[in-house]
N, C-alpha and C positions, 0 to 999 in steps of 0.2 A: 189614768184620768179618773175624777173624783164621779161616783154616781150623780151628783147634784150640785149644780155652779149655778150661784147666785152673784149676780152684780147689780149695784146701782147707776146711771148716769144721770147727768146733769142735761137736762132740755127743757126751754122758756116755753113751747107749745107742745101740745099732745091731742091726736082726733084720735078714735075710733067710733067705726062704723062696722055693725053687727051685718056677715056674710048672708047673703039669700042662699038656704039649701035646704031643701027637702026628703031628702033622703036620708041614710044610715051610716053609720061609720062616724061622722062628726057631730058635735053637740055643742049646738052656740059658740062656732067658732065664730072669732071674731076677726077684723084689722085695723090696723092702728098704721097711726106715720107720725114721724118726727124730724125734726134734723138735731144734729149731736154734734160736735164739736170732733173733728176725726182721732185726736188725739187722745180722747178720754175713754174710746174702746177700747176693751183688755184683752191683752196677748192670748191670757186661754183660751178664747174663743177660737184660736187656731187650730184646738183639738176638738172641736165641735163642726167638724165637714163631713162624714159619716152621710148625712143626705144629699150631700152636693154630687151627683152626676159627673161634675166640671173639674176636677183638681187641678190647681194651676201647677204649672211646671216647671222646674229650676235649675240652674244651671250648679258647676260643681260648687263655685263659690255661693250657693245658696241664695242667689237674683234670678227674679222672676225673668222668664225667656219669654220670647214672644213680643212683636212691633204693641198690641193693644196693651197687655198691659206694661210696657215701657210710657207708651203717653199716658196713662194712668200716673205713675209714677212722676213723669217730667211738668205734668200738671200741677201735682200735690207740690212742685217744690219752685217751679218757675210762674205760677197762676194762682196760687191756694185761695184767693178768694172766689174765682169762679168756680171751684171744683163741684160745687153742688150744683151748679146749672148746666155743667160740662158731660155729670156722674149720675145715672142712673139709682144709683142706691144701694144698698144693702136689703135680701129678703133674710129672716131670720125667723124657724118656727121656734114658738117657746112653749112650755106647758101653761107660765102662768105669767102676765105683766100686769101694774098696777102703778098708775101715776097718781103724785102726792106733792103740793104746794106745801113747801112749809113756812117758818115766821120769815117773815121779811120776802118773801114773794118767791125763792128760787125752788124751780120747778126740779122733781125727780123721778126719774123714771126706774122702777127695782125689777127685775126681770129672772126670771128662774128657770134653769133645764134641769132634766130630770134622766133623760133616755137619750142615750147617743144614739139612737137606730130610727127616733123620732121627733128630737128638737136636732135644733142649729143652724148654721149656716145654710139655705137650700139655695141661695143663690146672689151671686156679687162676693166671691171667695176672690176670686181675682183683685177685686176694688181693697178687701180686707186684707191682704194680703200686702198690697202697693202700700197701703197706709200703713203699717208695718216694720215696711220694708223703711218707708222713707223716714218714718219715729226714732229706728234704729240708726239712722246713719249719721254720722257729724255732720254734714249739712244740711240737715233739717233745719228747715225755716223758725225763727226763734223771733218775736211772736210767731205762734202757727194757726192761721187765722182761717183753718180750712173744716167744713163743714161738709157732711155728710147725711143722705136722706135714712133712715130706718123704717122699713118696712118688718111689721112686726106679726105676723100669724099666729096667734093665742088659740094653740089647739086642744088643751088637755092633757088625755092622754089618747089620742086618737090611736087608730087601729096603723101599722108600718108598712103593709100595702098602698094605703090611700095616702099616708105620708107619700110615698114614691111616686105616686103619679101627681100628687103635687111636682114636686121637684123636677118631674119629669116635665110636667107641663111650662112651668117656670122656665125653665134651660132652654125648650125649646121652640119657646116664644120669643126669644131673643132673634131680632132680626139679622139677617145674613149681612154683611157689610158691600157696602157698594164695591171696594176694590176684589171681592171675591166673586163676586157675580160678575163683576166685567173679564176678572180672569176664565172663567169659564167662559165668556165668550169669545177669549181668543184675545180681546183687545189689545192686551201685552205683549202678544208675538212677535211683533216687531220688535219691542225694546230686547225680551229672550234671545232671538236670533242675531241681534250687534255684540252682546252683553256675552253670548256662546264661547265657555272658554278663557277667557277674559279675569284678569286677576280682581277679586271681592264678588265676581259674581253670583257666589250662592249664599251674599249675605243681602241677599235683597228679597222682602216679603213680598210675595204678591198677593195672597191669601189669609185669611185668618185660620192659625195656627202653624204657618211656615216659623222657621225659629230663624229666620234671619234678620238681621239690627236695622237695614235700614228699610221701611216704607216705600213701597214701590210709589203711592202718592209724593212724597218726599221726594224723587228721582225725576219726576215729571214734575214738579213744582223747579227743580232745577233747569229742567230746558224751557219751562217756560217762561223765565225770566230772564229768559236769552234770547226769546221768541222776538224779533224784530217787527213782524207785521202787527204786533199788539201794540211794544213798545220801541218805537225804531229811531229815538233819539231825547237831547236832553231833557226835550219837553212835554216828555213821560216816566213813569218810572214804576217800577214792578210792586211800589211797598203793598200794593192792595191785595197783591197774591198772600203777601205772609199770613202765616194761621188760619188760610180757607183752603186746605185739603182738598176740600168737598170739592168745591168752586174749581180748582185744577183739576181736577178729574172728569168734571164735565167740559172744561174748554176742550181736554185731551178729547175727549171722546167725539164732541162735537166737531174736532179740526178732523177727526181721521175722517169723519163720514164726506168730507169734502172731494174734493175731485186732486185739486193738488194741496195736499197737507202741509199746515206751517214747521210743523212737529218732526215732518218727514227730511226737512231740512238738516235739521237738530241730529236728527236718531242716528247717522255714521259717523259722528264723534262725539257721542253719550257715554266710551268710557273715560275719553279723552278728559270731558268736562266734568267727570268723576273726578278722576285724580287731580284735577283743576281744586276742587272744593276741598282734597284734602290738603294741597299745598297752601290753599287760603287758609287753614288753621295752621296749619303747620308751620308756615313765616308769621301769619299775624300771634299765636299764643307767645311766645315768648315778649312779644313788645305788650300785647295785655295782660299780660301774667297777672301785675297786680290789681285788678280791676276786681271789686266783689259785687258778685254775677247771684248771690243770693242773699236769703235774711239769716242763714246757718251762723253759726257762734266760732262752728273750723270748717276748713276747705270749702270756705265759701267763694273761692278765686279764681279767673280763669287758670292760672298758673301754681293752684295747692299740689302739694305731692302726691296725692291720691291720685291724681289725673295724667301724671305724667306716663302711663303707660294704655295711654288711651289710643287703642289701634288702627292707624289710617290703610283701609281696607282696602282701597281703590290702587295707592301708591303703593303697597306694599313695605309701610313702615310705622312708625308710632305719630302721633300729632303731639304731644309733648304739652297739653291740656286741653281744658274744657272752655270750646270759642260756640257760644250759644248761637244759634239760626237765627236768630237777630243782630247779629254782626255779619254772620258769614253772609248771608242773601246782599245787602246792599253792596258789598265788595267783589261778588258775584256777578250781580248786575252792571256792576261797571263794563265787565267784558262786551257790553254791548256795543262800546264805543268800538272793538277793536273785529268786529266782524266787517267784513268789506260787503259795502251794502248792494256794491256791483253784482259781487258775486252771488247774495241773498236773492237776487232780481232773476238770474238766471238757475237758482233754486238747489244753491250749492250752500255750504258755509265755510268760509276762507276767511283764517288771521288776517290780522295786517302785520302783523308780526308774531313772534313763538307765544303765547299766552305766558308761558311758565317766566321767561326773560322778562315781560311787559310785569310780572307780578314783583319779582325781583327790584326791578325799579319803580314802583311804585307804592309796594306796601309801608313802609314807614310813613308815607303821607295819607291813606286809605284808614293804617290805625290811629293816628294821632284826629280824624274827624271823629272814627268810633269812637274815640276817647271821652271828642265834647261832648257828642252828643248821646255817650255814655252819664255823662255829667248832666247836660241838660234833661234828661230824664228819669232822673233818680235811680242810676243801677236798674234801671228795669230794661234786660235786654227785650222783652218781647216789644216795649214801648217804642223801641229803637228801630226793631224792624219791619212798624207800620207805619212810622212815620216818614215824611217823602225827602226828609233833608239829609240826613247820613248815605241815601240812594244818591241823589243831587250832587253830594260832596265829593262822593269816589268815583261817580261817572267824571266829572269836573279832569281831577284832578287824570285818570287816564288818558282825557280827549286832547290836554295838554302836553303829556306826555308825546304821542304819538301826532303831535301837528307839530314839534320839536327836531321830529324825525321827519318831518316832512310826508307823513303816512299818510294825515287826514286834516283836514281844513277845520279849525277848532269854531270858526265863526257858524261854519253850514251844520256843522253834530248835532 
């Protein structure tokens, strides 16, 4: 690494405000903020983590591990216009930065390190990192309309002590995440104890820094959209859980504290409904195959080759591509039709038939609604699975199914 990297970036605003310190060690340090265009950050800065505490960590194919920064990543490439109001920022200390308007109005930001032991990266290596990761890859969003905060510390050449307790303090003011504090209280122990043994179960995070794929929010956002005392027929439907995490983690928490839990229902065939979700990729990808699921230039498709060896964890097989949580949940939620509401009453949960058989005959009709309403929302799967009509369609179409069979009375669903 070179002793001294200079870069420019392009940013339309630029503040800084001179730090209040009375003491020694720093001298008129300053801070600055900007947002940047995340694409216009340069790769070397990858060698500039020396004060990051944080190393993010990789797997052997060189992808970042870990549930948080995964949604980092699935942000930047399924969301990139929210990412700056999603994304925290990037802190960066530099020796020296200096912004300059030049003719015709565009703003530039030139920025300079000097000491790998005292500038760089001190914190949001993770976020640099994702952003990186996804620049690099053929499905990057093409326009990539994703922006990023810079938080800029103009130290000099301050003392590398006090550099560290910077850094120090930075990393460790990042707050704890809600799913890691509820696992230390236990709250999970239920889902642990069904899950005990059970094939994919040590690919489920519960905590921040477990290295398993799936989100233990994520896992609970699936039984609650099965949850019948919420949503207990046609004329309701789950779309408002999608993309509120948060919001499923407090219904979970809020149901357990109850006397008899809705959840508790759910939780003796939570793996059941596992490999339920992978069989729903797993029949739906090949009929979405060619559906493009991003703004990328290649393997932008449910069905690119890149994705065919995408591992259905639960089933103990491959999904044979990439069916975005915006298709899966509303064909998900269909299964609500086929719980027997009898048995819900007396606080059981009972098919009315095998799920996996009911999926088989109805997935061709389930994908061809994700199709329209693939359509009617311009390729934007997260659009698809907030909105109430592709939920509507495939509940629809299973409640007909199984009143064909005489299971359930299509009129009262």
């Amino acid at each position: 690494m070179a002793d001294t990297f200079e870069f420019r970036i392009p940013t339309d605003e630029f503040r800084t405000l001179p730090v209040p310190y009375s003491g020694s060690g720093i001298d008129k340090l300053k801070l600055s903020h900007c947002f940047v265009k995340v694409g216009s950050l340069p790769d070397e800065l990858k060698e500039w983590m020396e004060v990051n505490p944080r190393i993010p960590r990789f797997n052997r194919k060189e992808k970042l591990t870990g549930v948080v920064a995964k949604s980092i990543v699935q942000t930047l490439m399924e969301e990139p216009e929210k990412f700056a109001l999603k994304n925290q920022g990037i802190y960066i200390i530099v020796e020296h930065a200096e912004y300059q308007k030049e003719q015709g109005g565009q703003g530039w930001l030139n920025i300079r390190l000097s000491d790998p032991q005292c500038h760089g990266l001190v914190n949001g290596g993770h976020t640099f990192r994702a952003i990186r990761e996804v620049a690099l890859d053929s499905e990057c969003p093409d326009p990539w309309d994703a922006y990023v905060r810079l938080h800029i510390l103009e130290s000099g050449h301050a003392e590398p002590a006090l550099i560290a307790d910077m850094a120090e303090g930075l990393n460790r003011s990042l707050q704890v995440d809600n799913p890691s504090l509820e696992n230390l209280r236990g709250t999970f122990d239920k889902i642990k104890a069904q899950l005990e043994g059970k094939l994919g179960a040590e690919q489920i995070s519960y905590r921040q820094g477990d290295s398993g794929e799936i989100d233990v929010q994520q896992v609970i956002t699936y039984l609650g959209i099965l949850n019948l005392d919420k949503f207990p027929d046609r004329k309701s439907h789950p779309n408002s859980l999608f993309g509120q995490p948060k919001m499923v983690l407090e219904m979970f928490i809020e149901d357990s504290q109850k006397n008899q839990p809705s959840f508790d229902i759910l939780l003796p065939k939570i793996h059941e409904i596992l490999v339920l979700t992978d069989k729903i990729q797993q029949f739906s990808a090949p009929k979405l195959g060619q559906l493009r699921v991003s703004s990328a230039k290649k393997d932008n498709r449910v069905g690119s080759k890149r994705h065919k060896d995408k591992p259905a964890y639960f089933s103990g097989s491959k999904i044979g591509g990439n069916v975005p949580l915006g298709y899966i949940y509303p064909m998900l939620a269909a299964f609500r039709a086929n719980i027997s509401h009898t048995a819900w009453q007396e606080r059981r949960l009972e098919w009315r038939m095998s799920p996996f058989e009911l999926l088989e005959k109805t997935v061709d009709e389930m994908t061809q609604i994700i199709k329209q309403e693939h359509a009617d929302n311009k390729g934007k799967p997260a659009e698809v699975g907030k909105k109430e009509a592709a939920y509507r369609g495939c509940y629809t179409v299973l409640t007909l199914e199984l009143a064909q069979r005489g299971l359930i009375d299509a009129l009262s669903s």
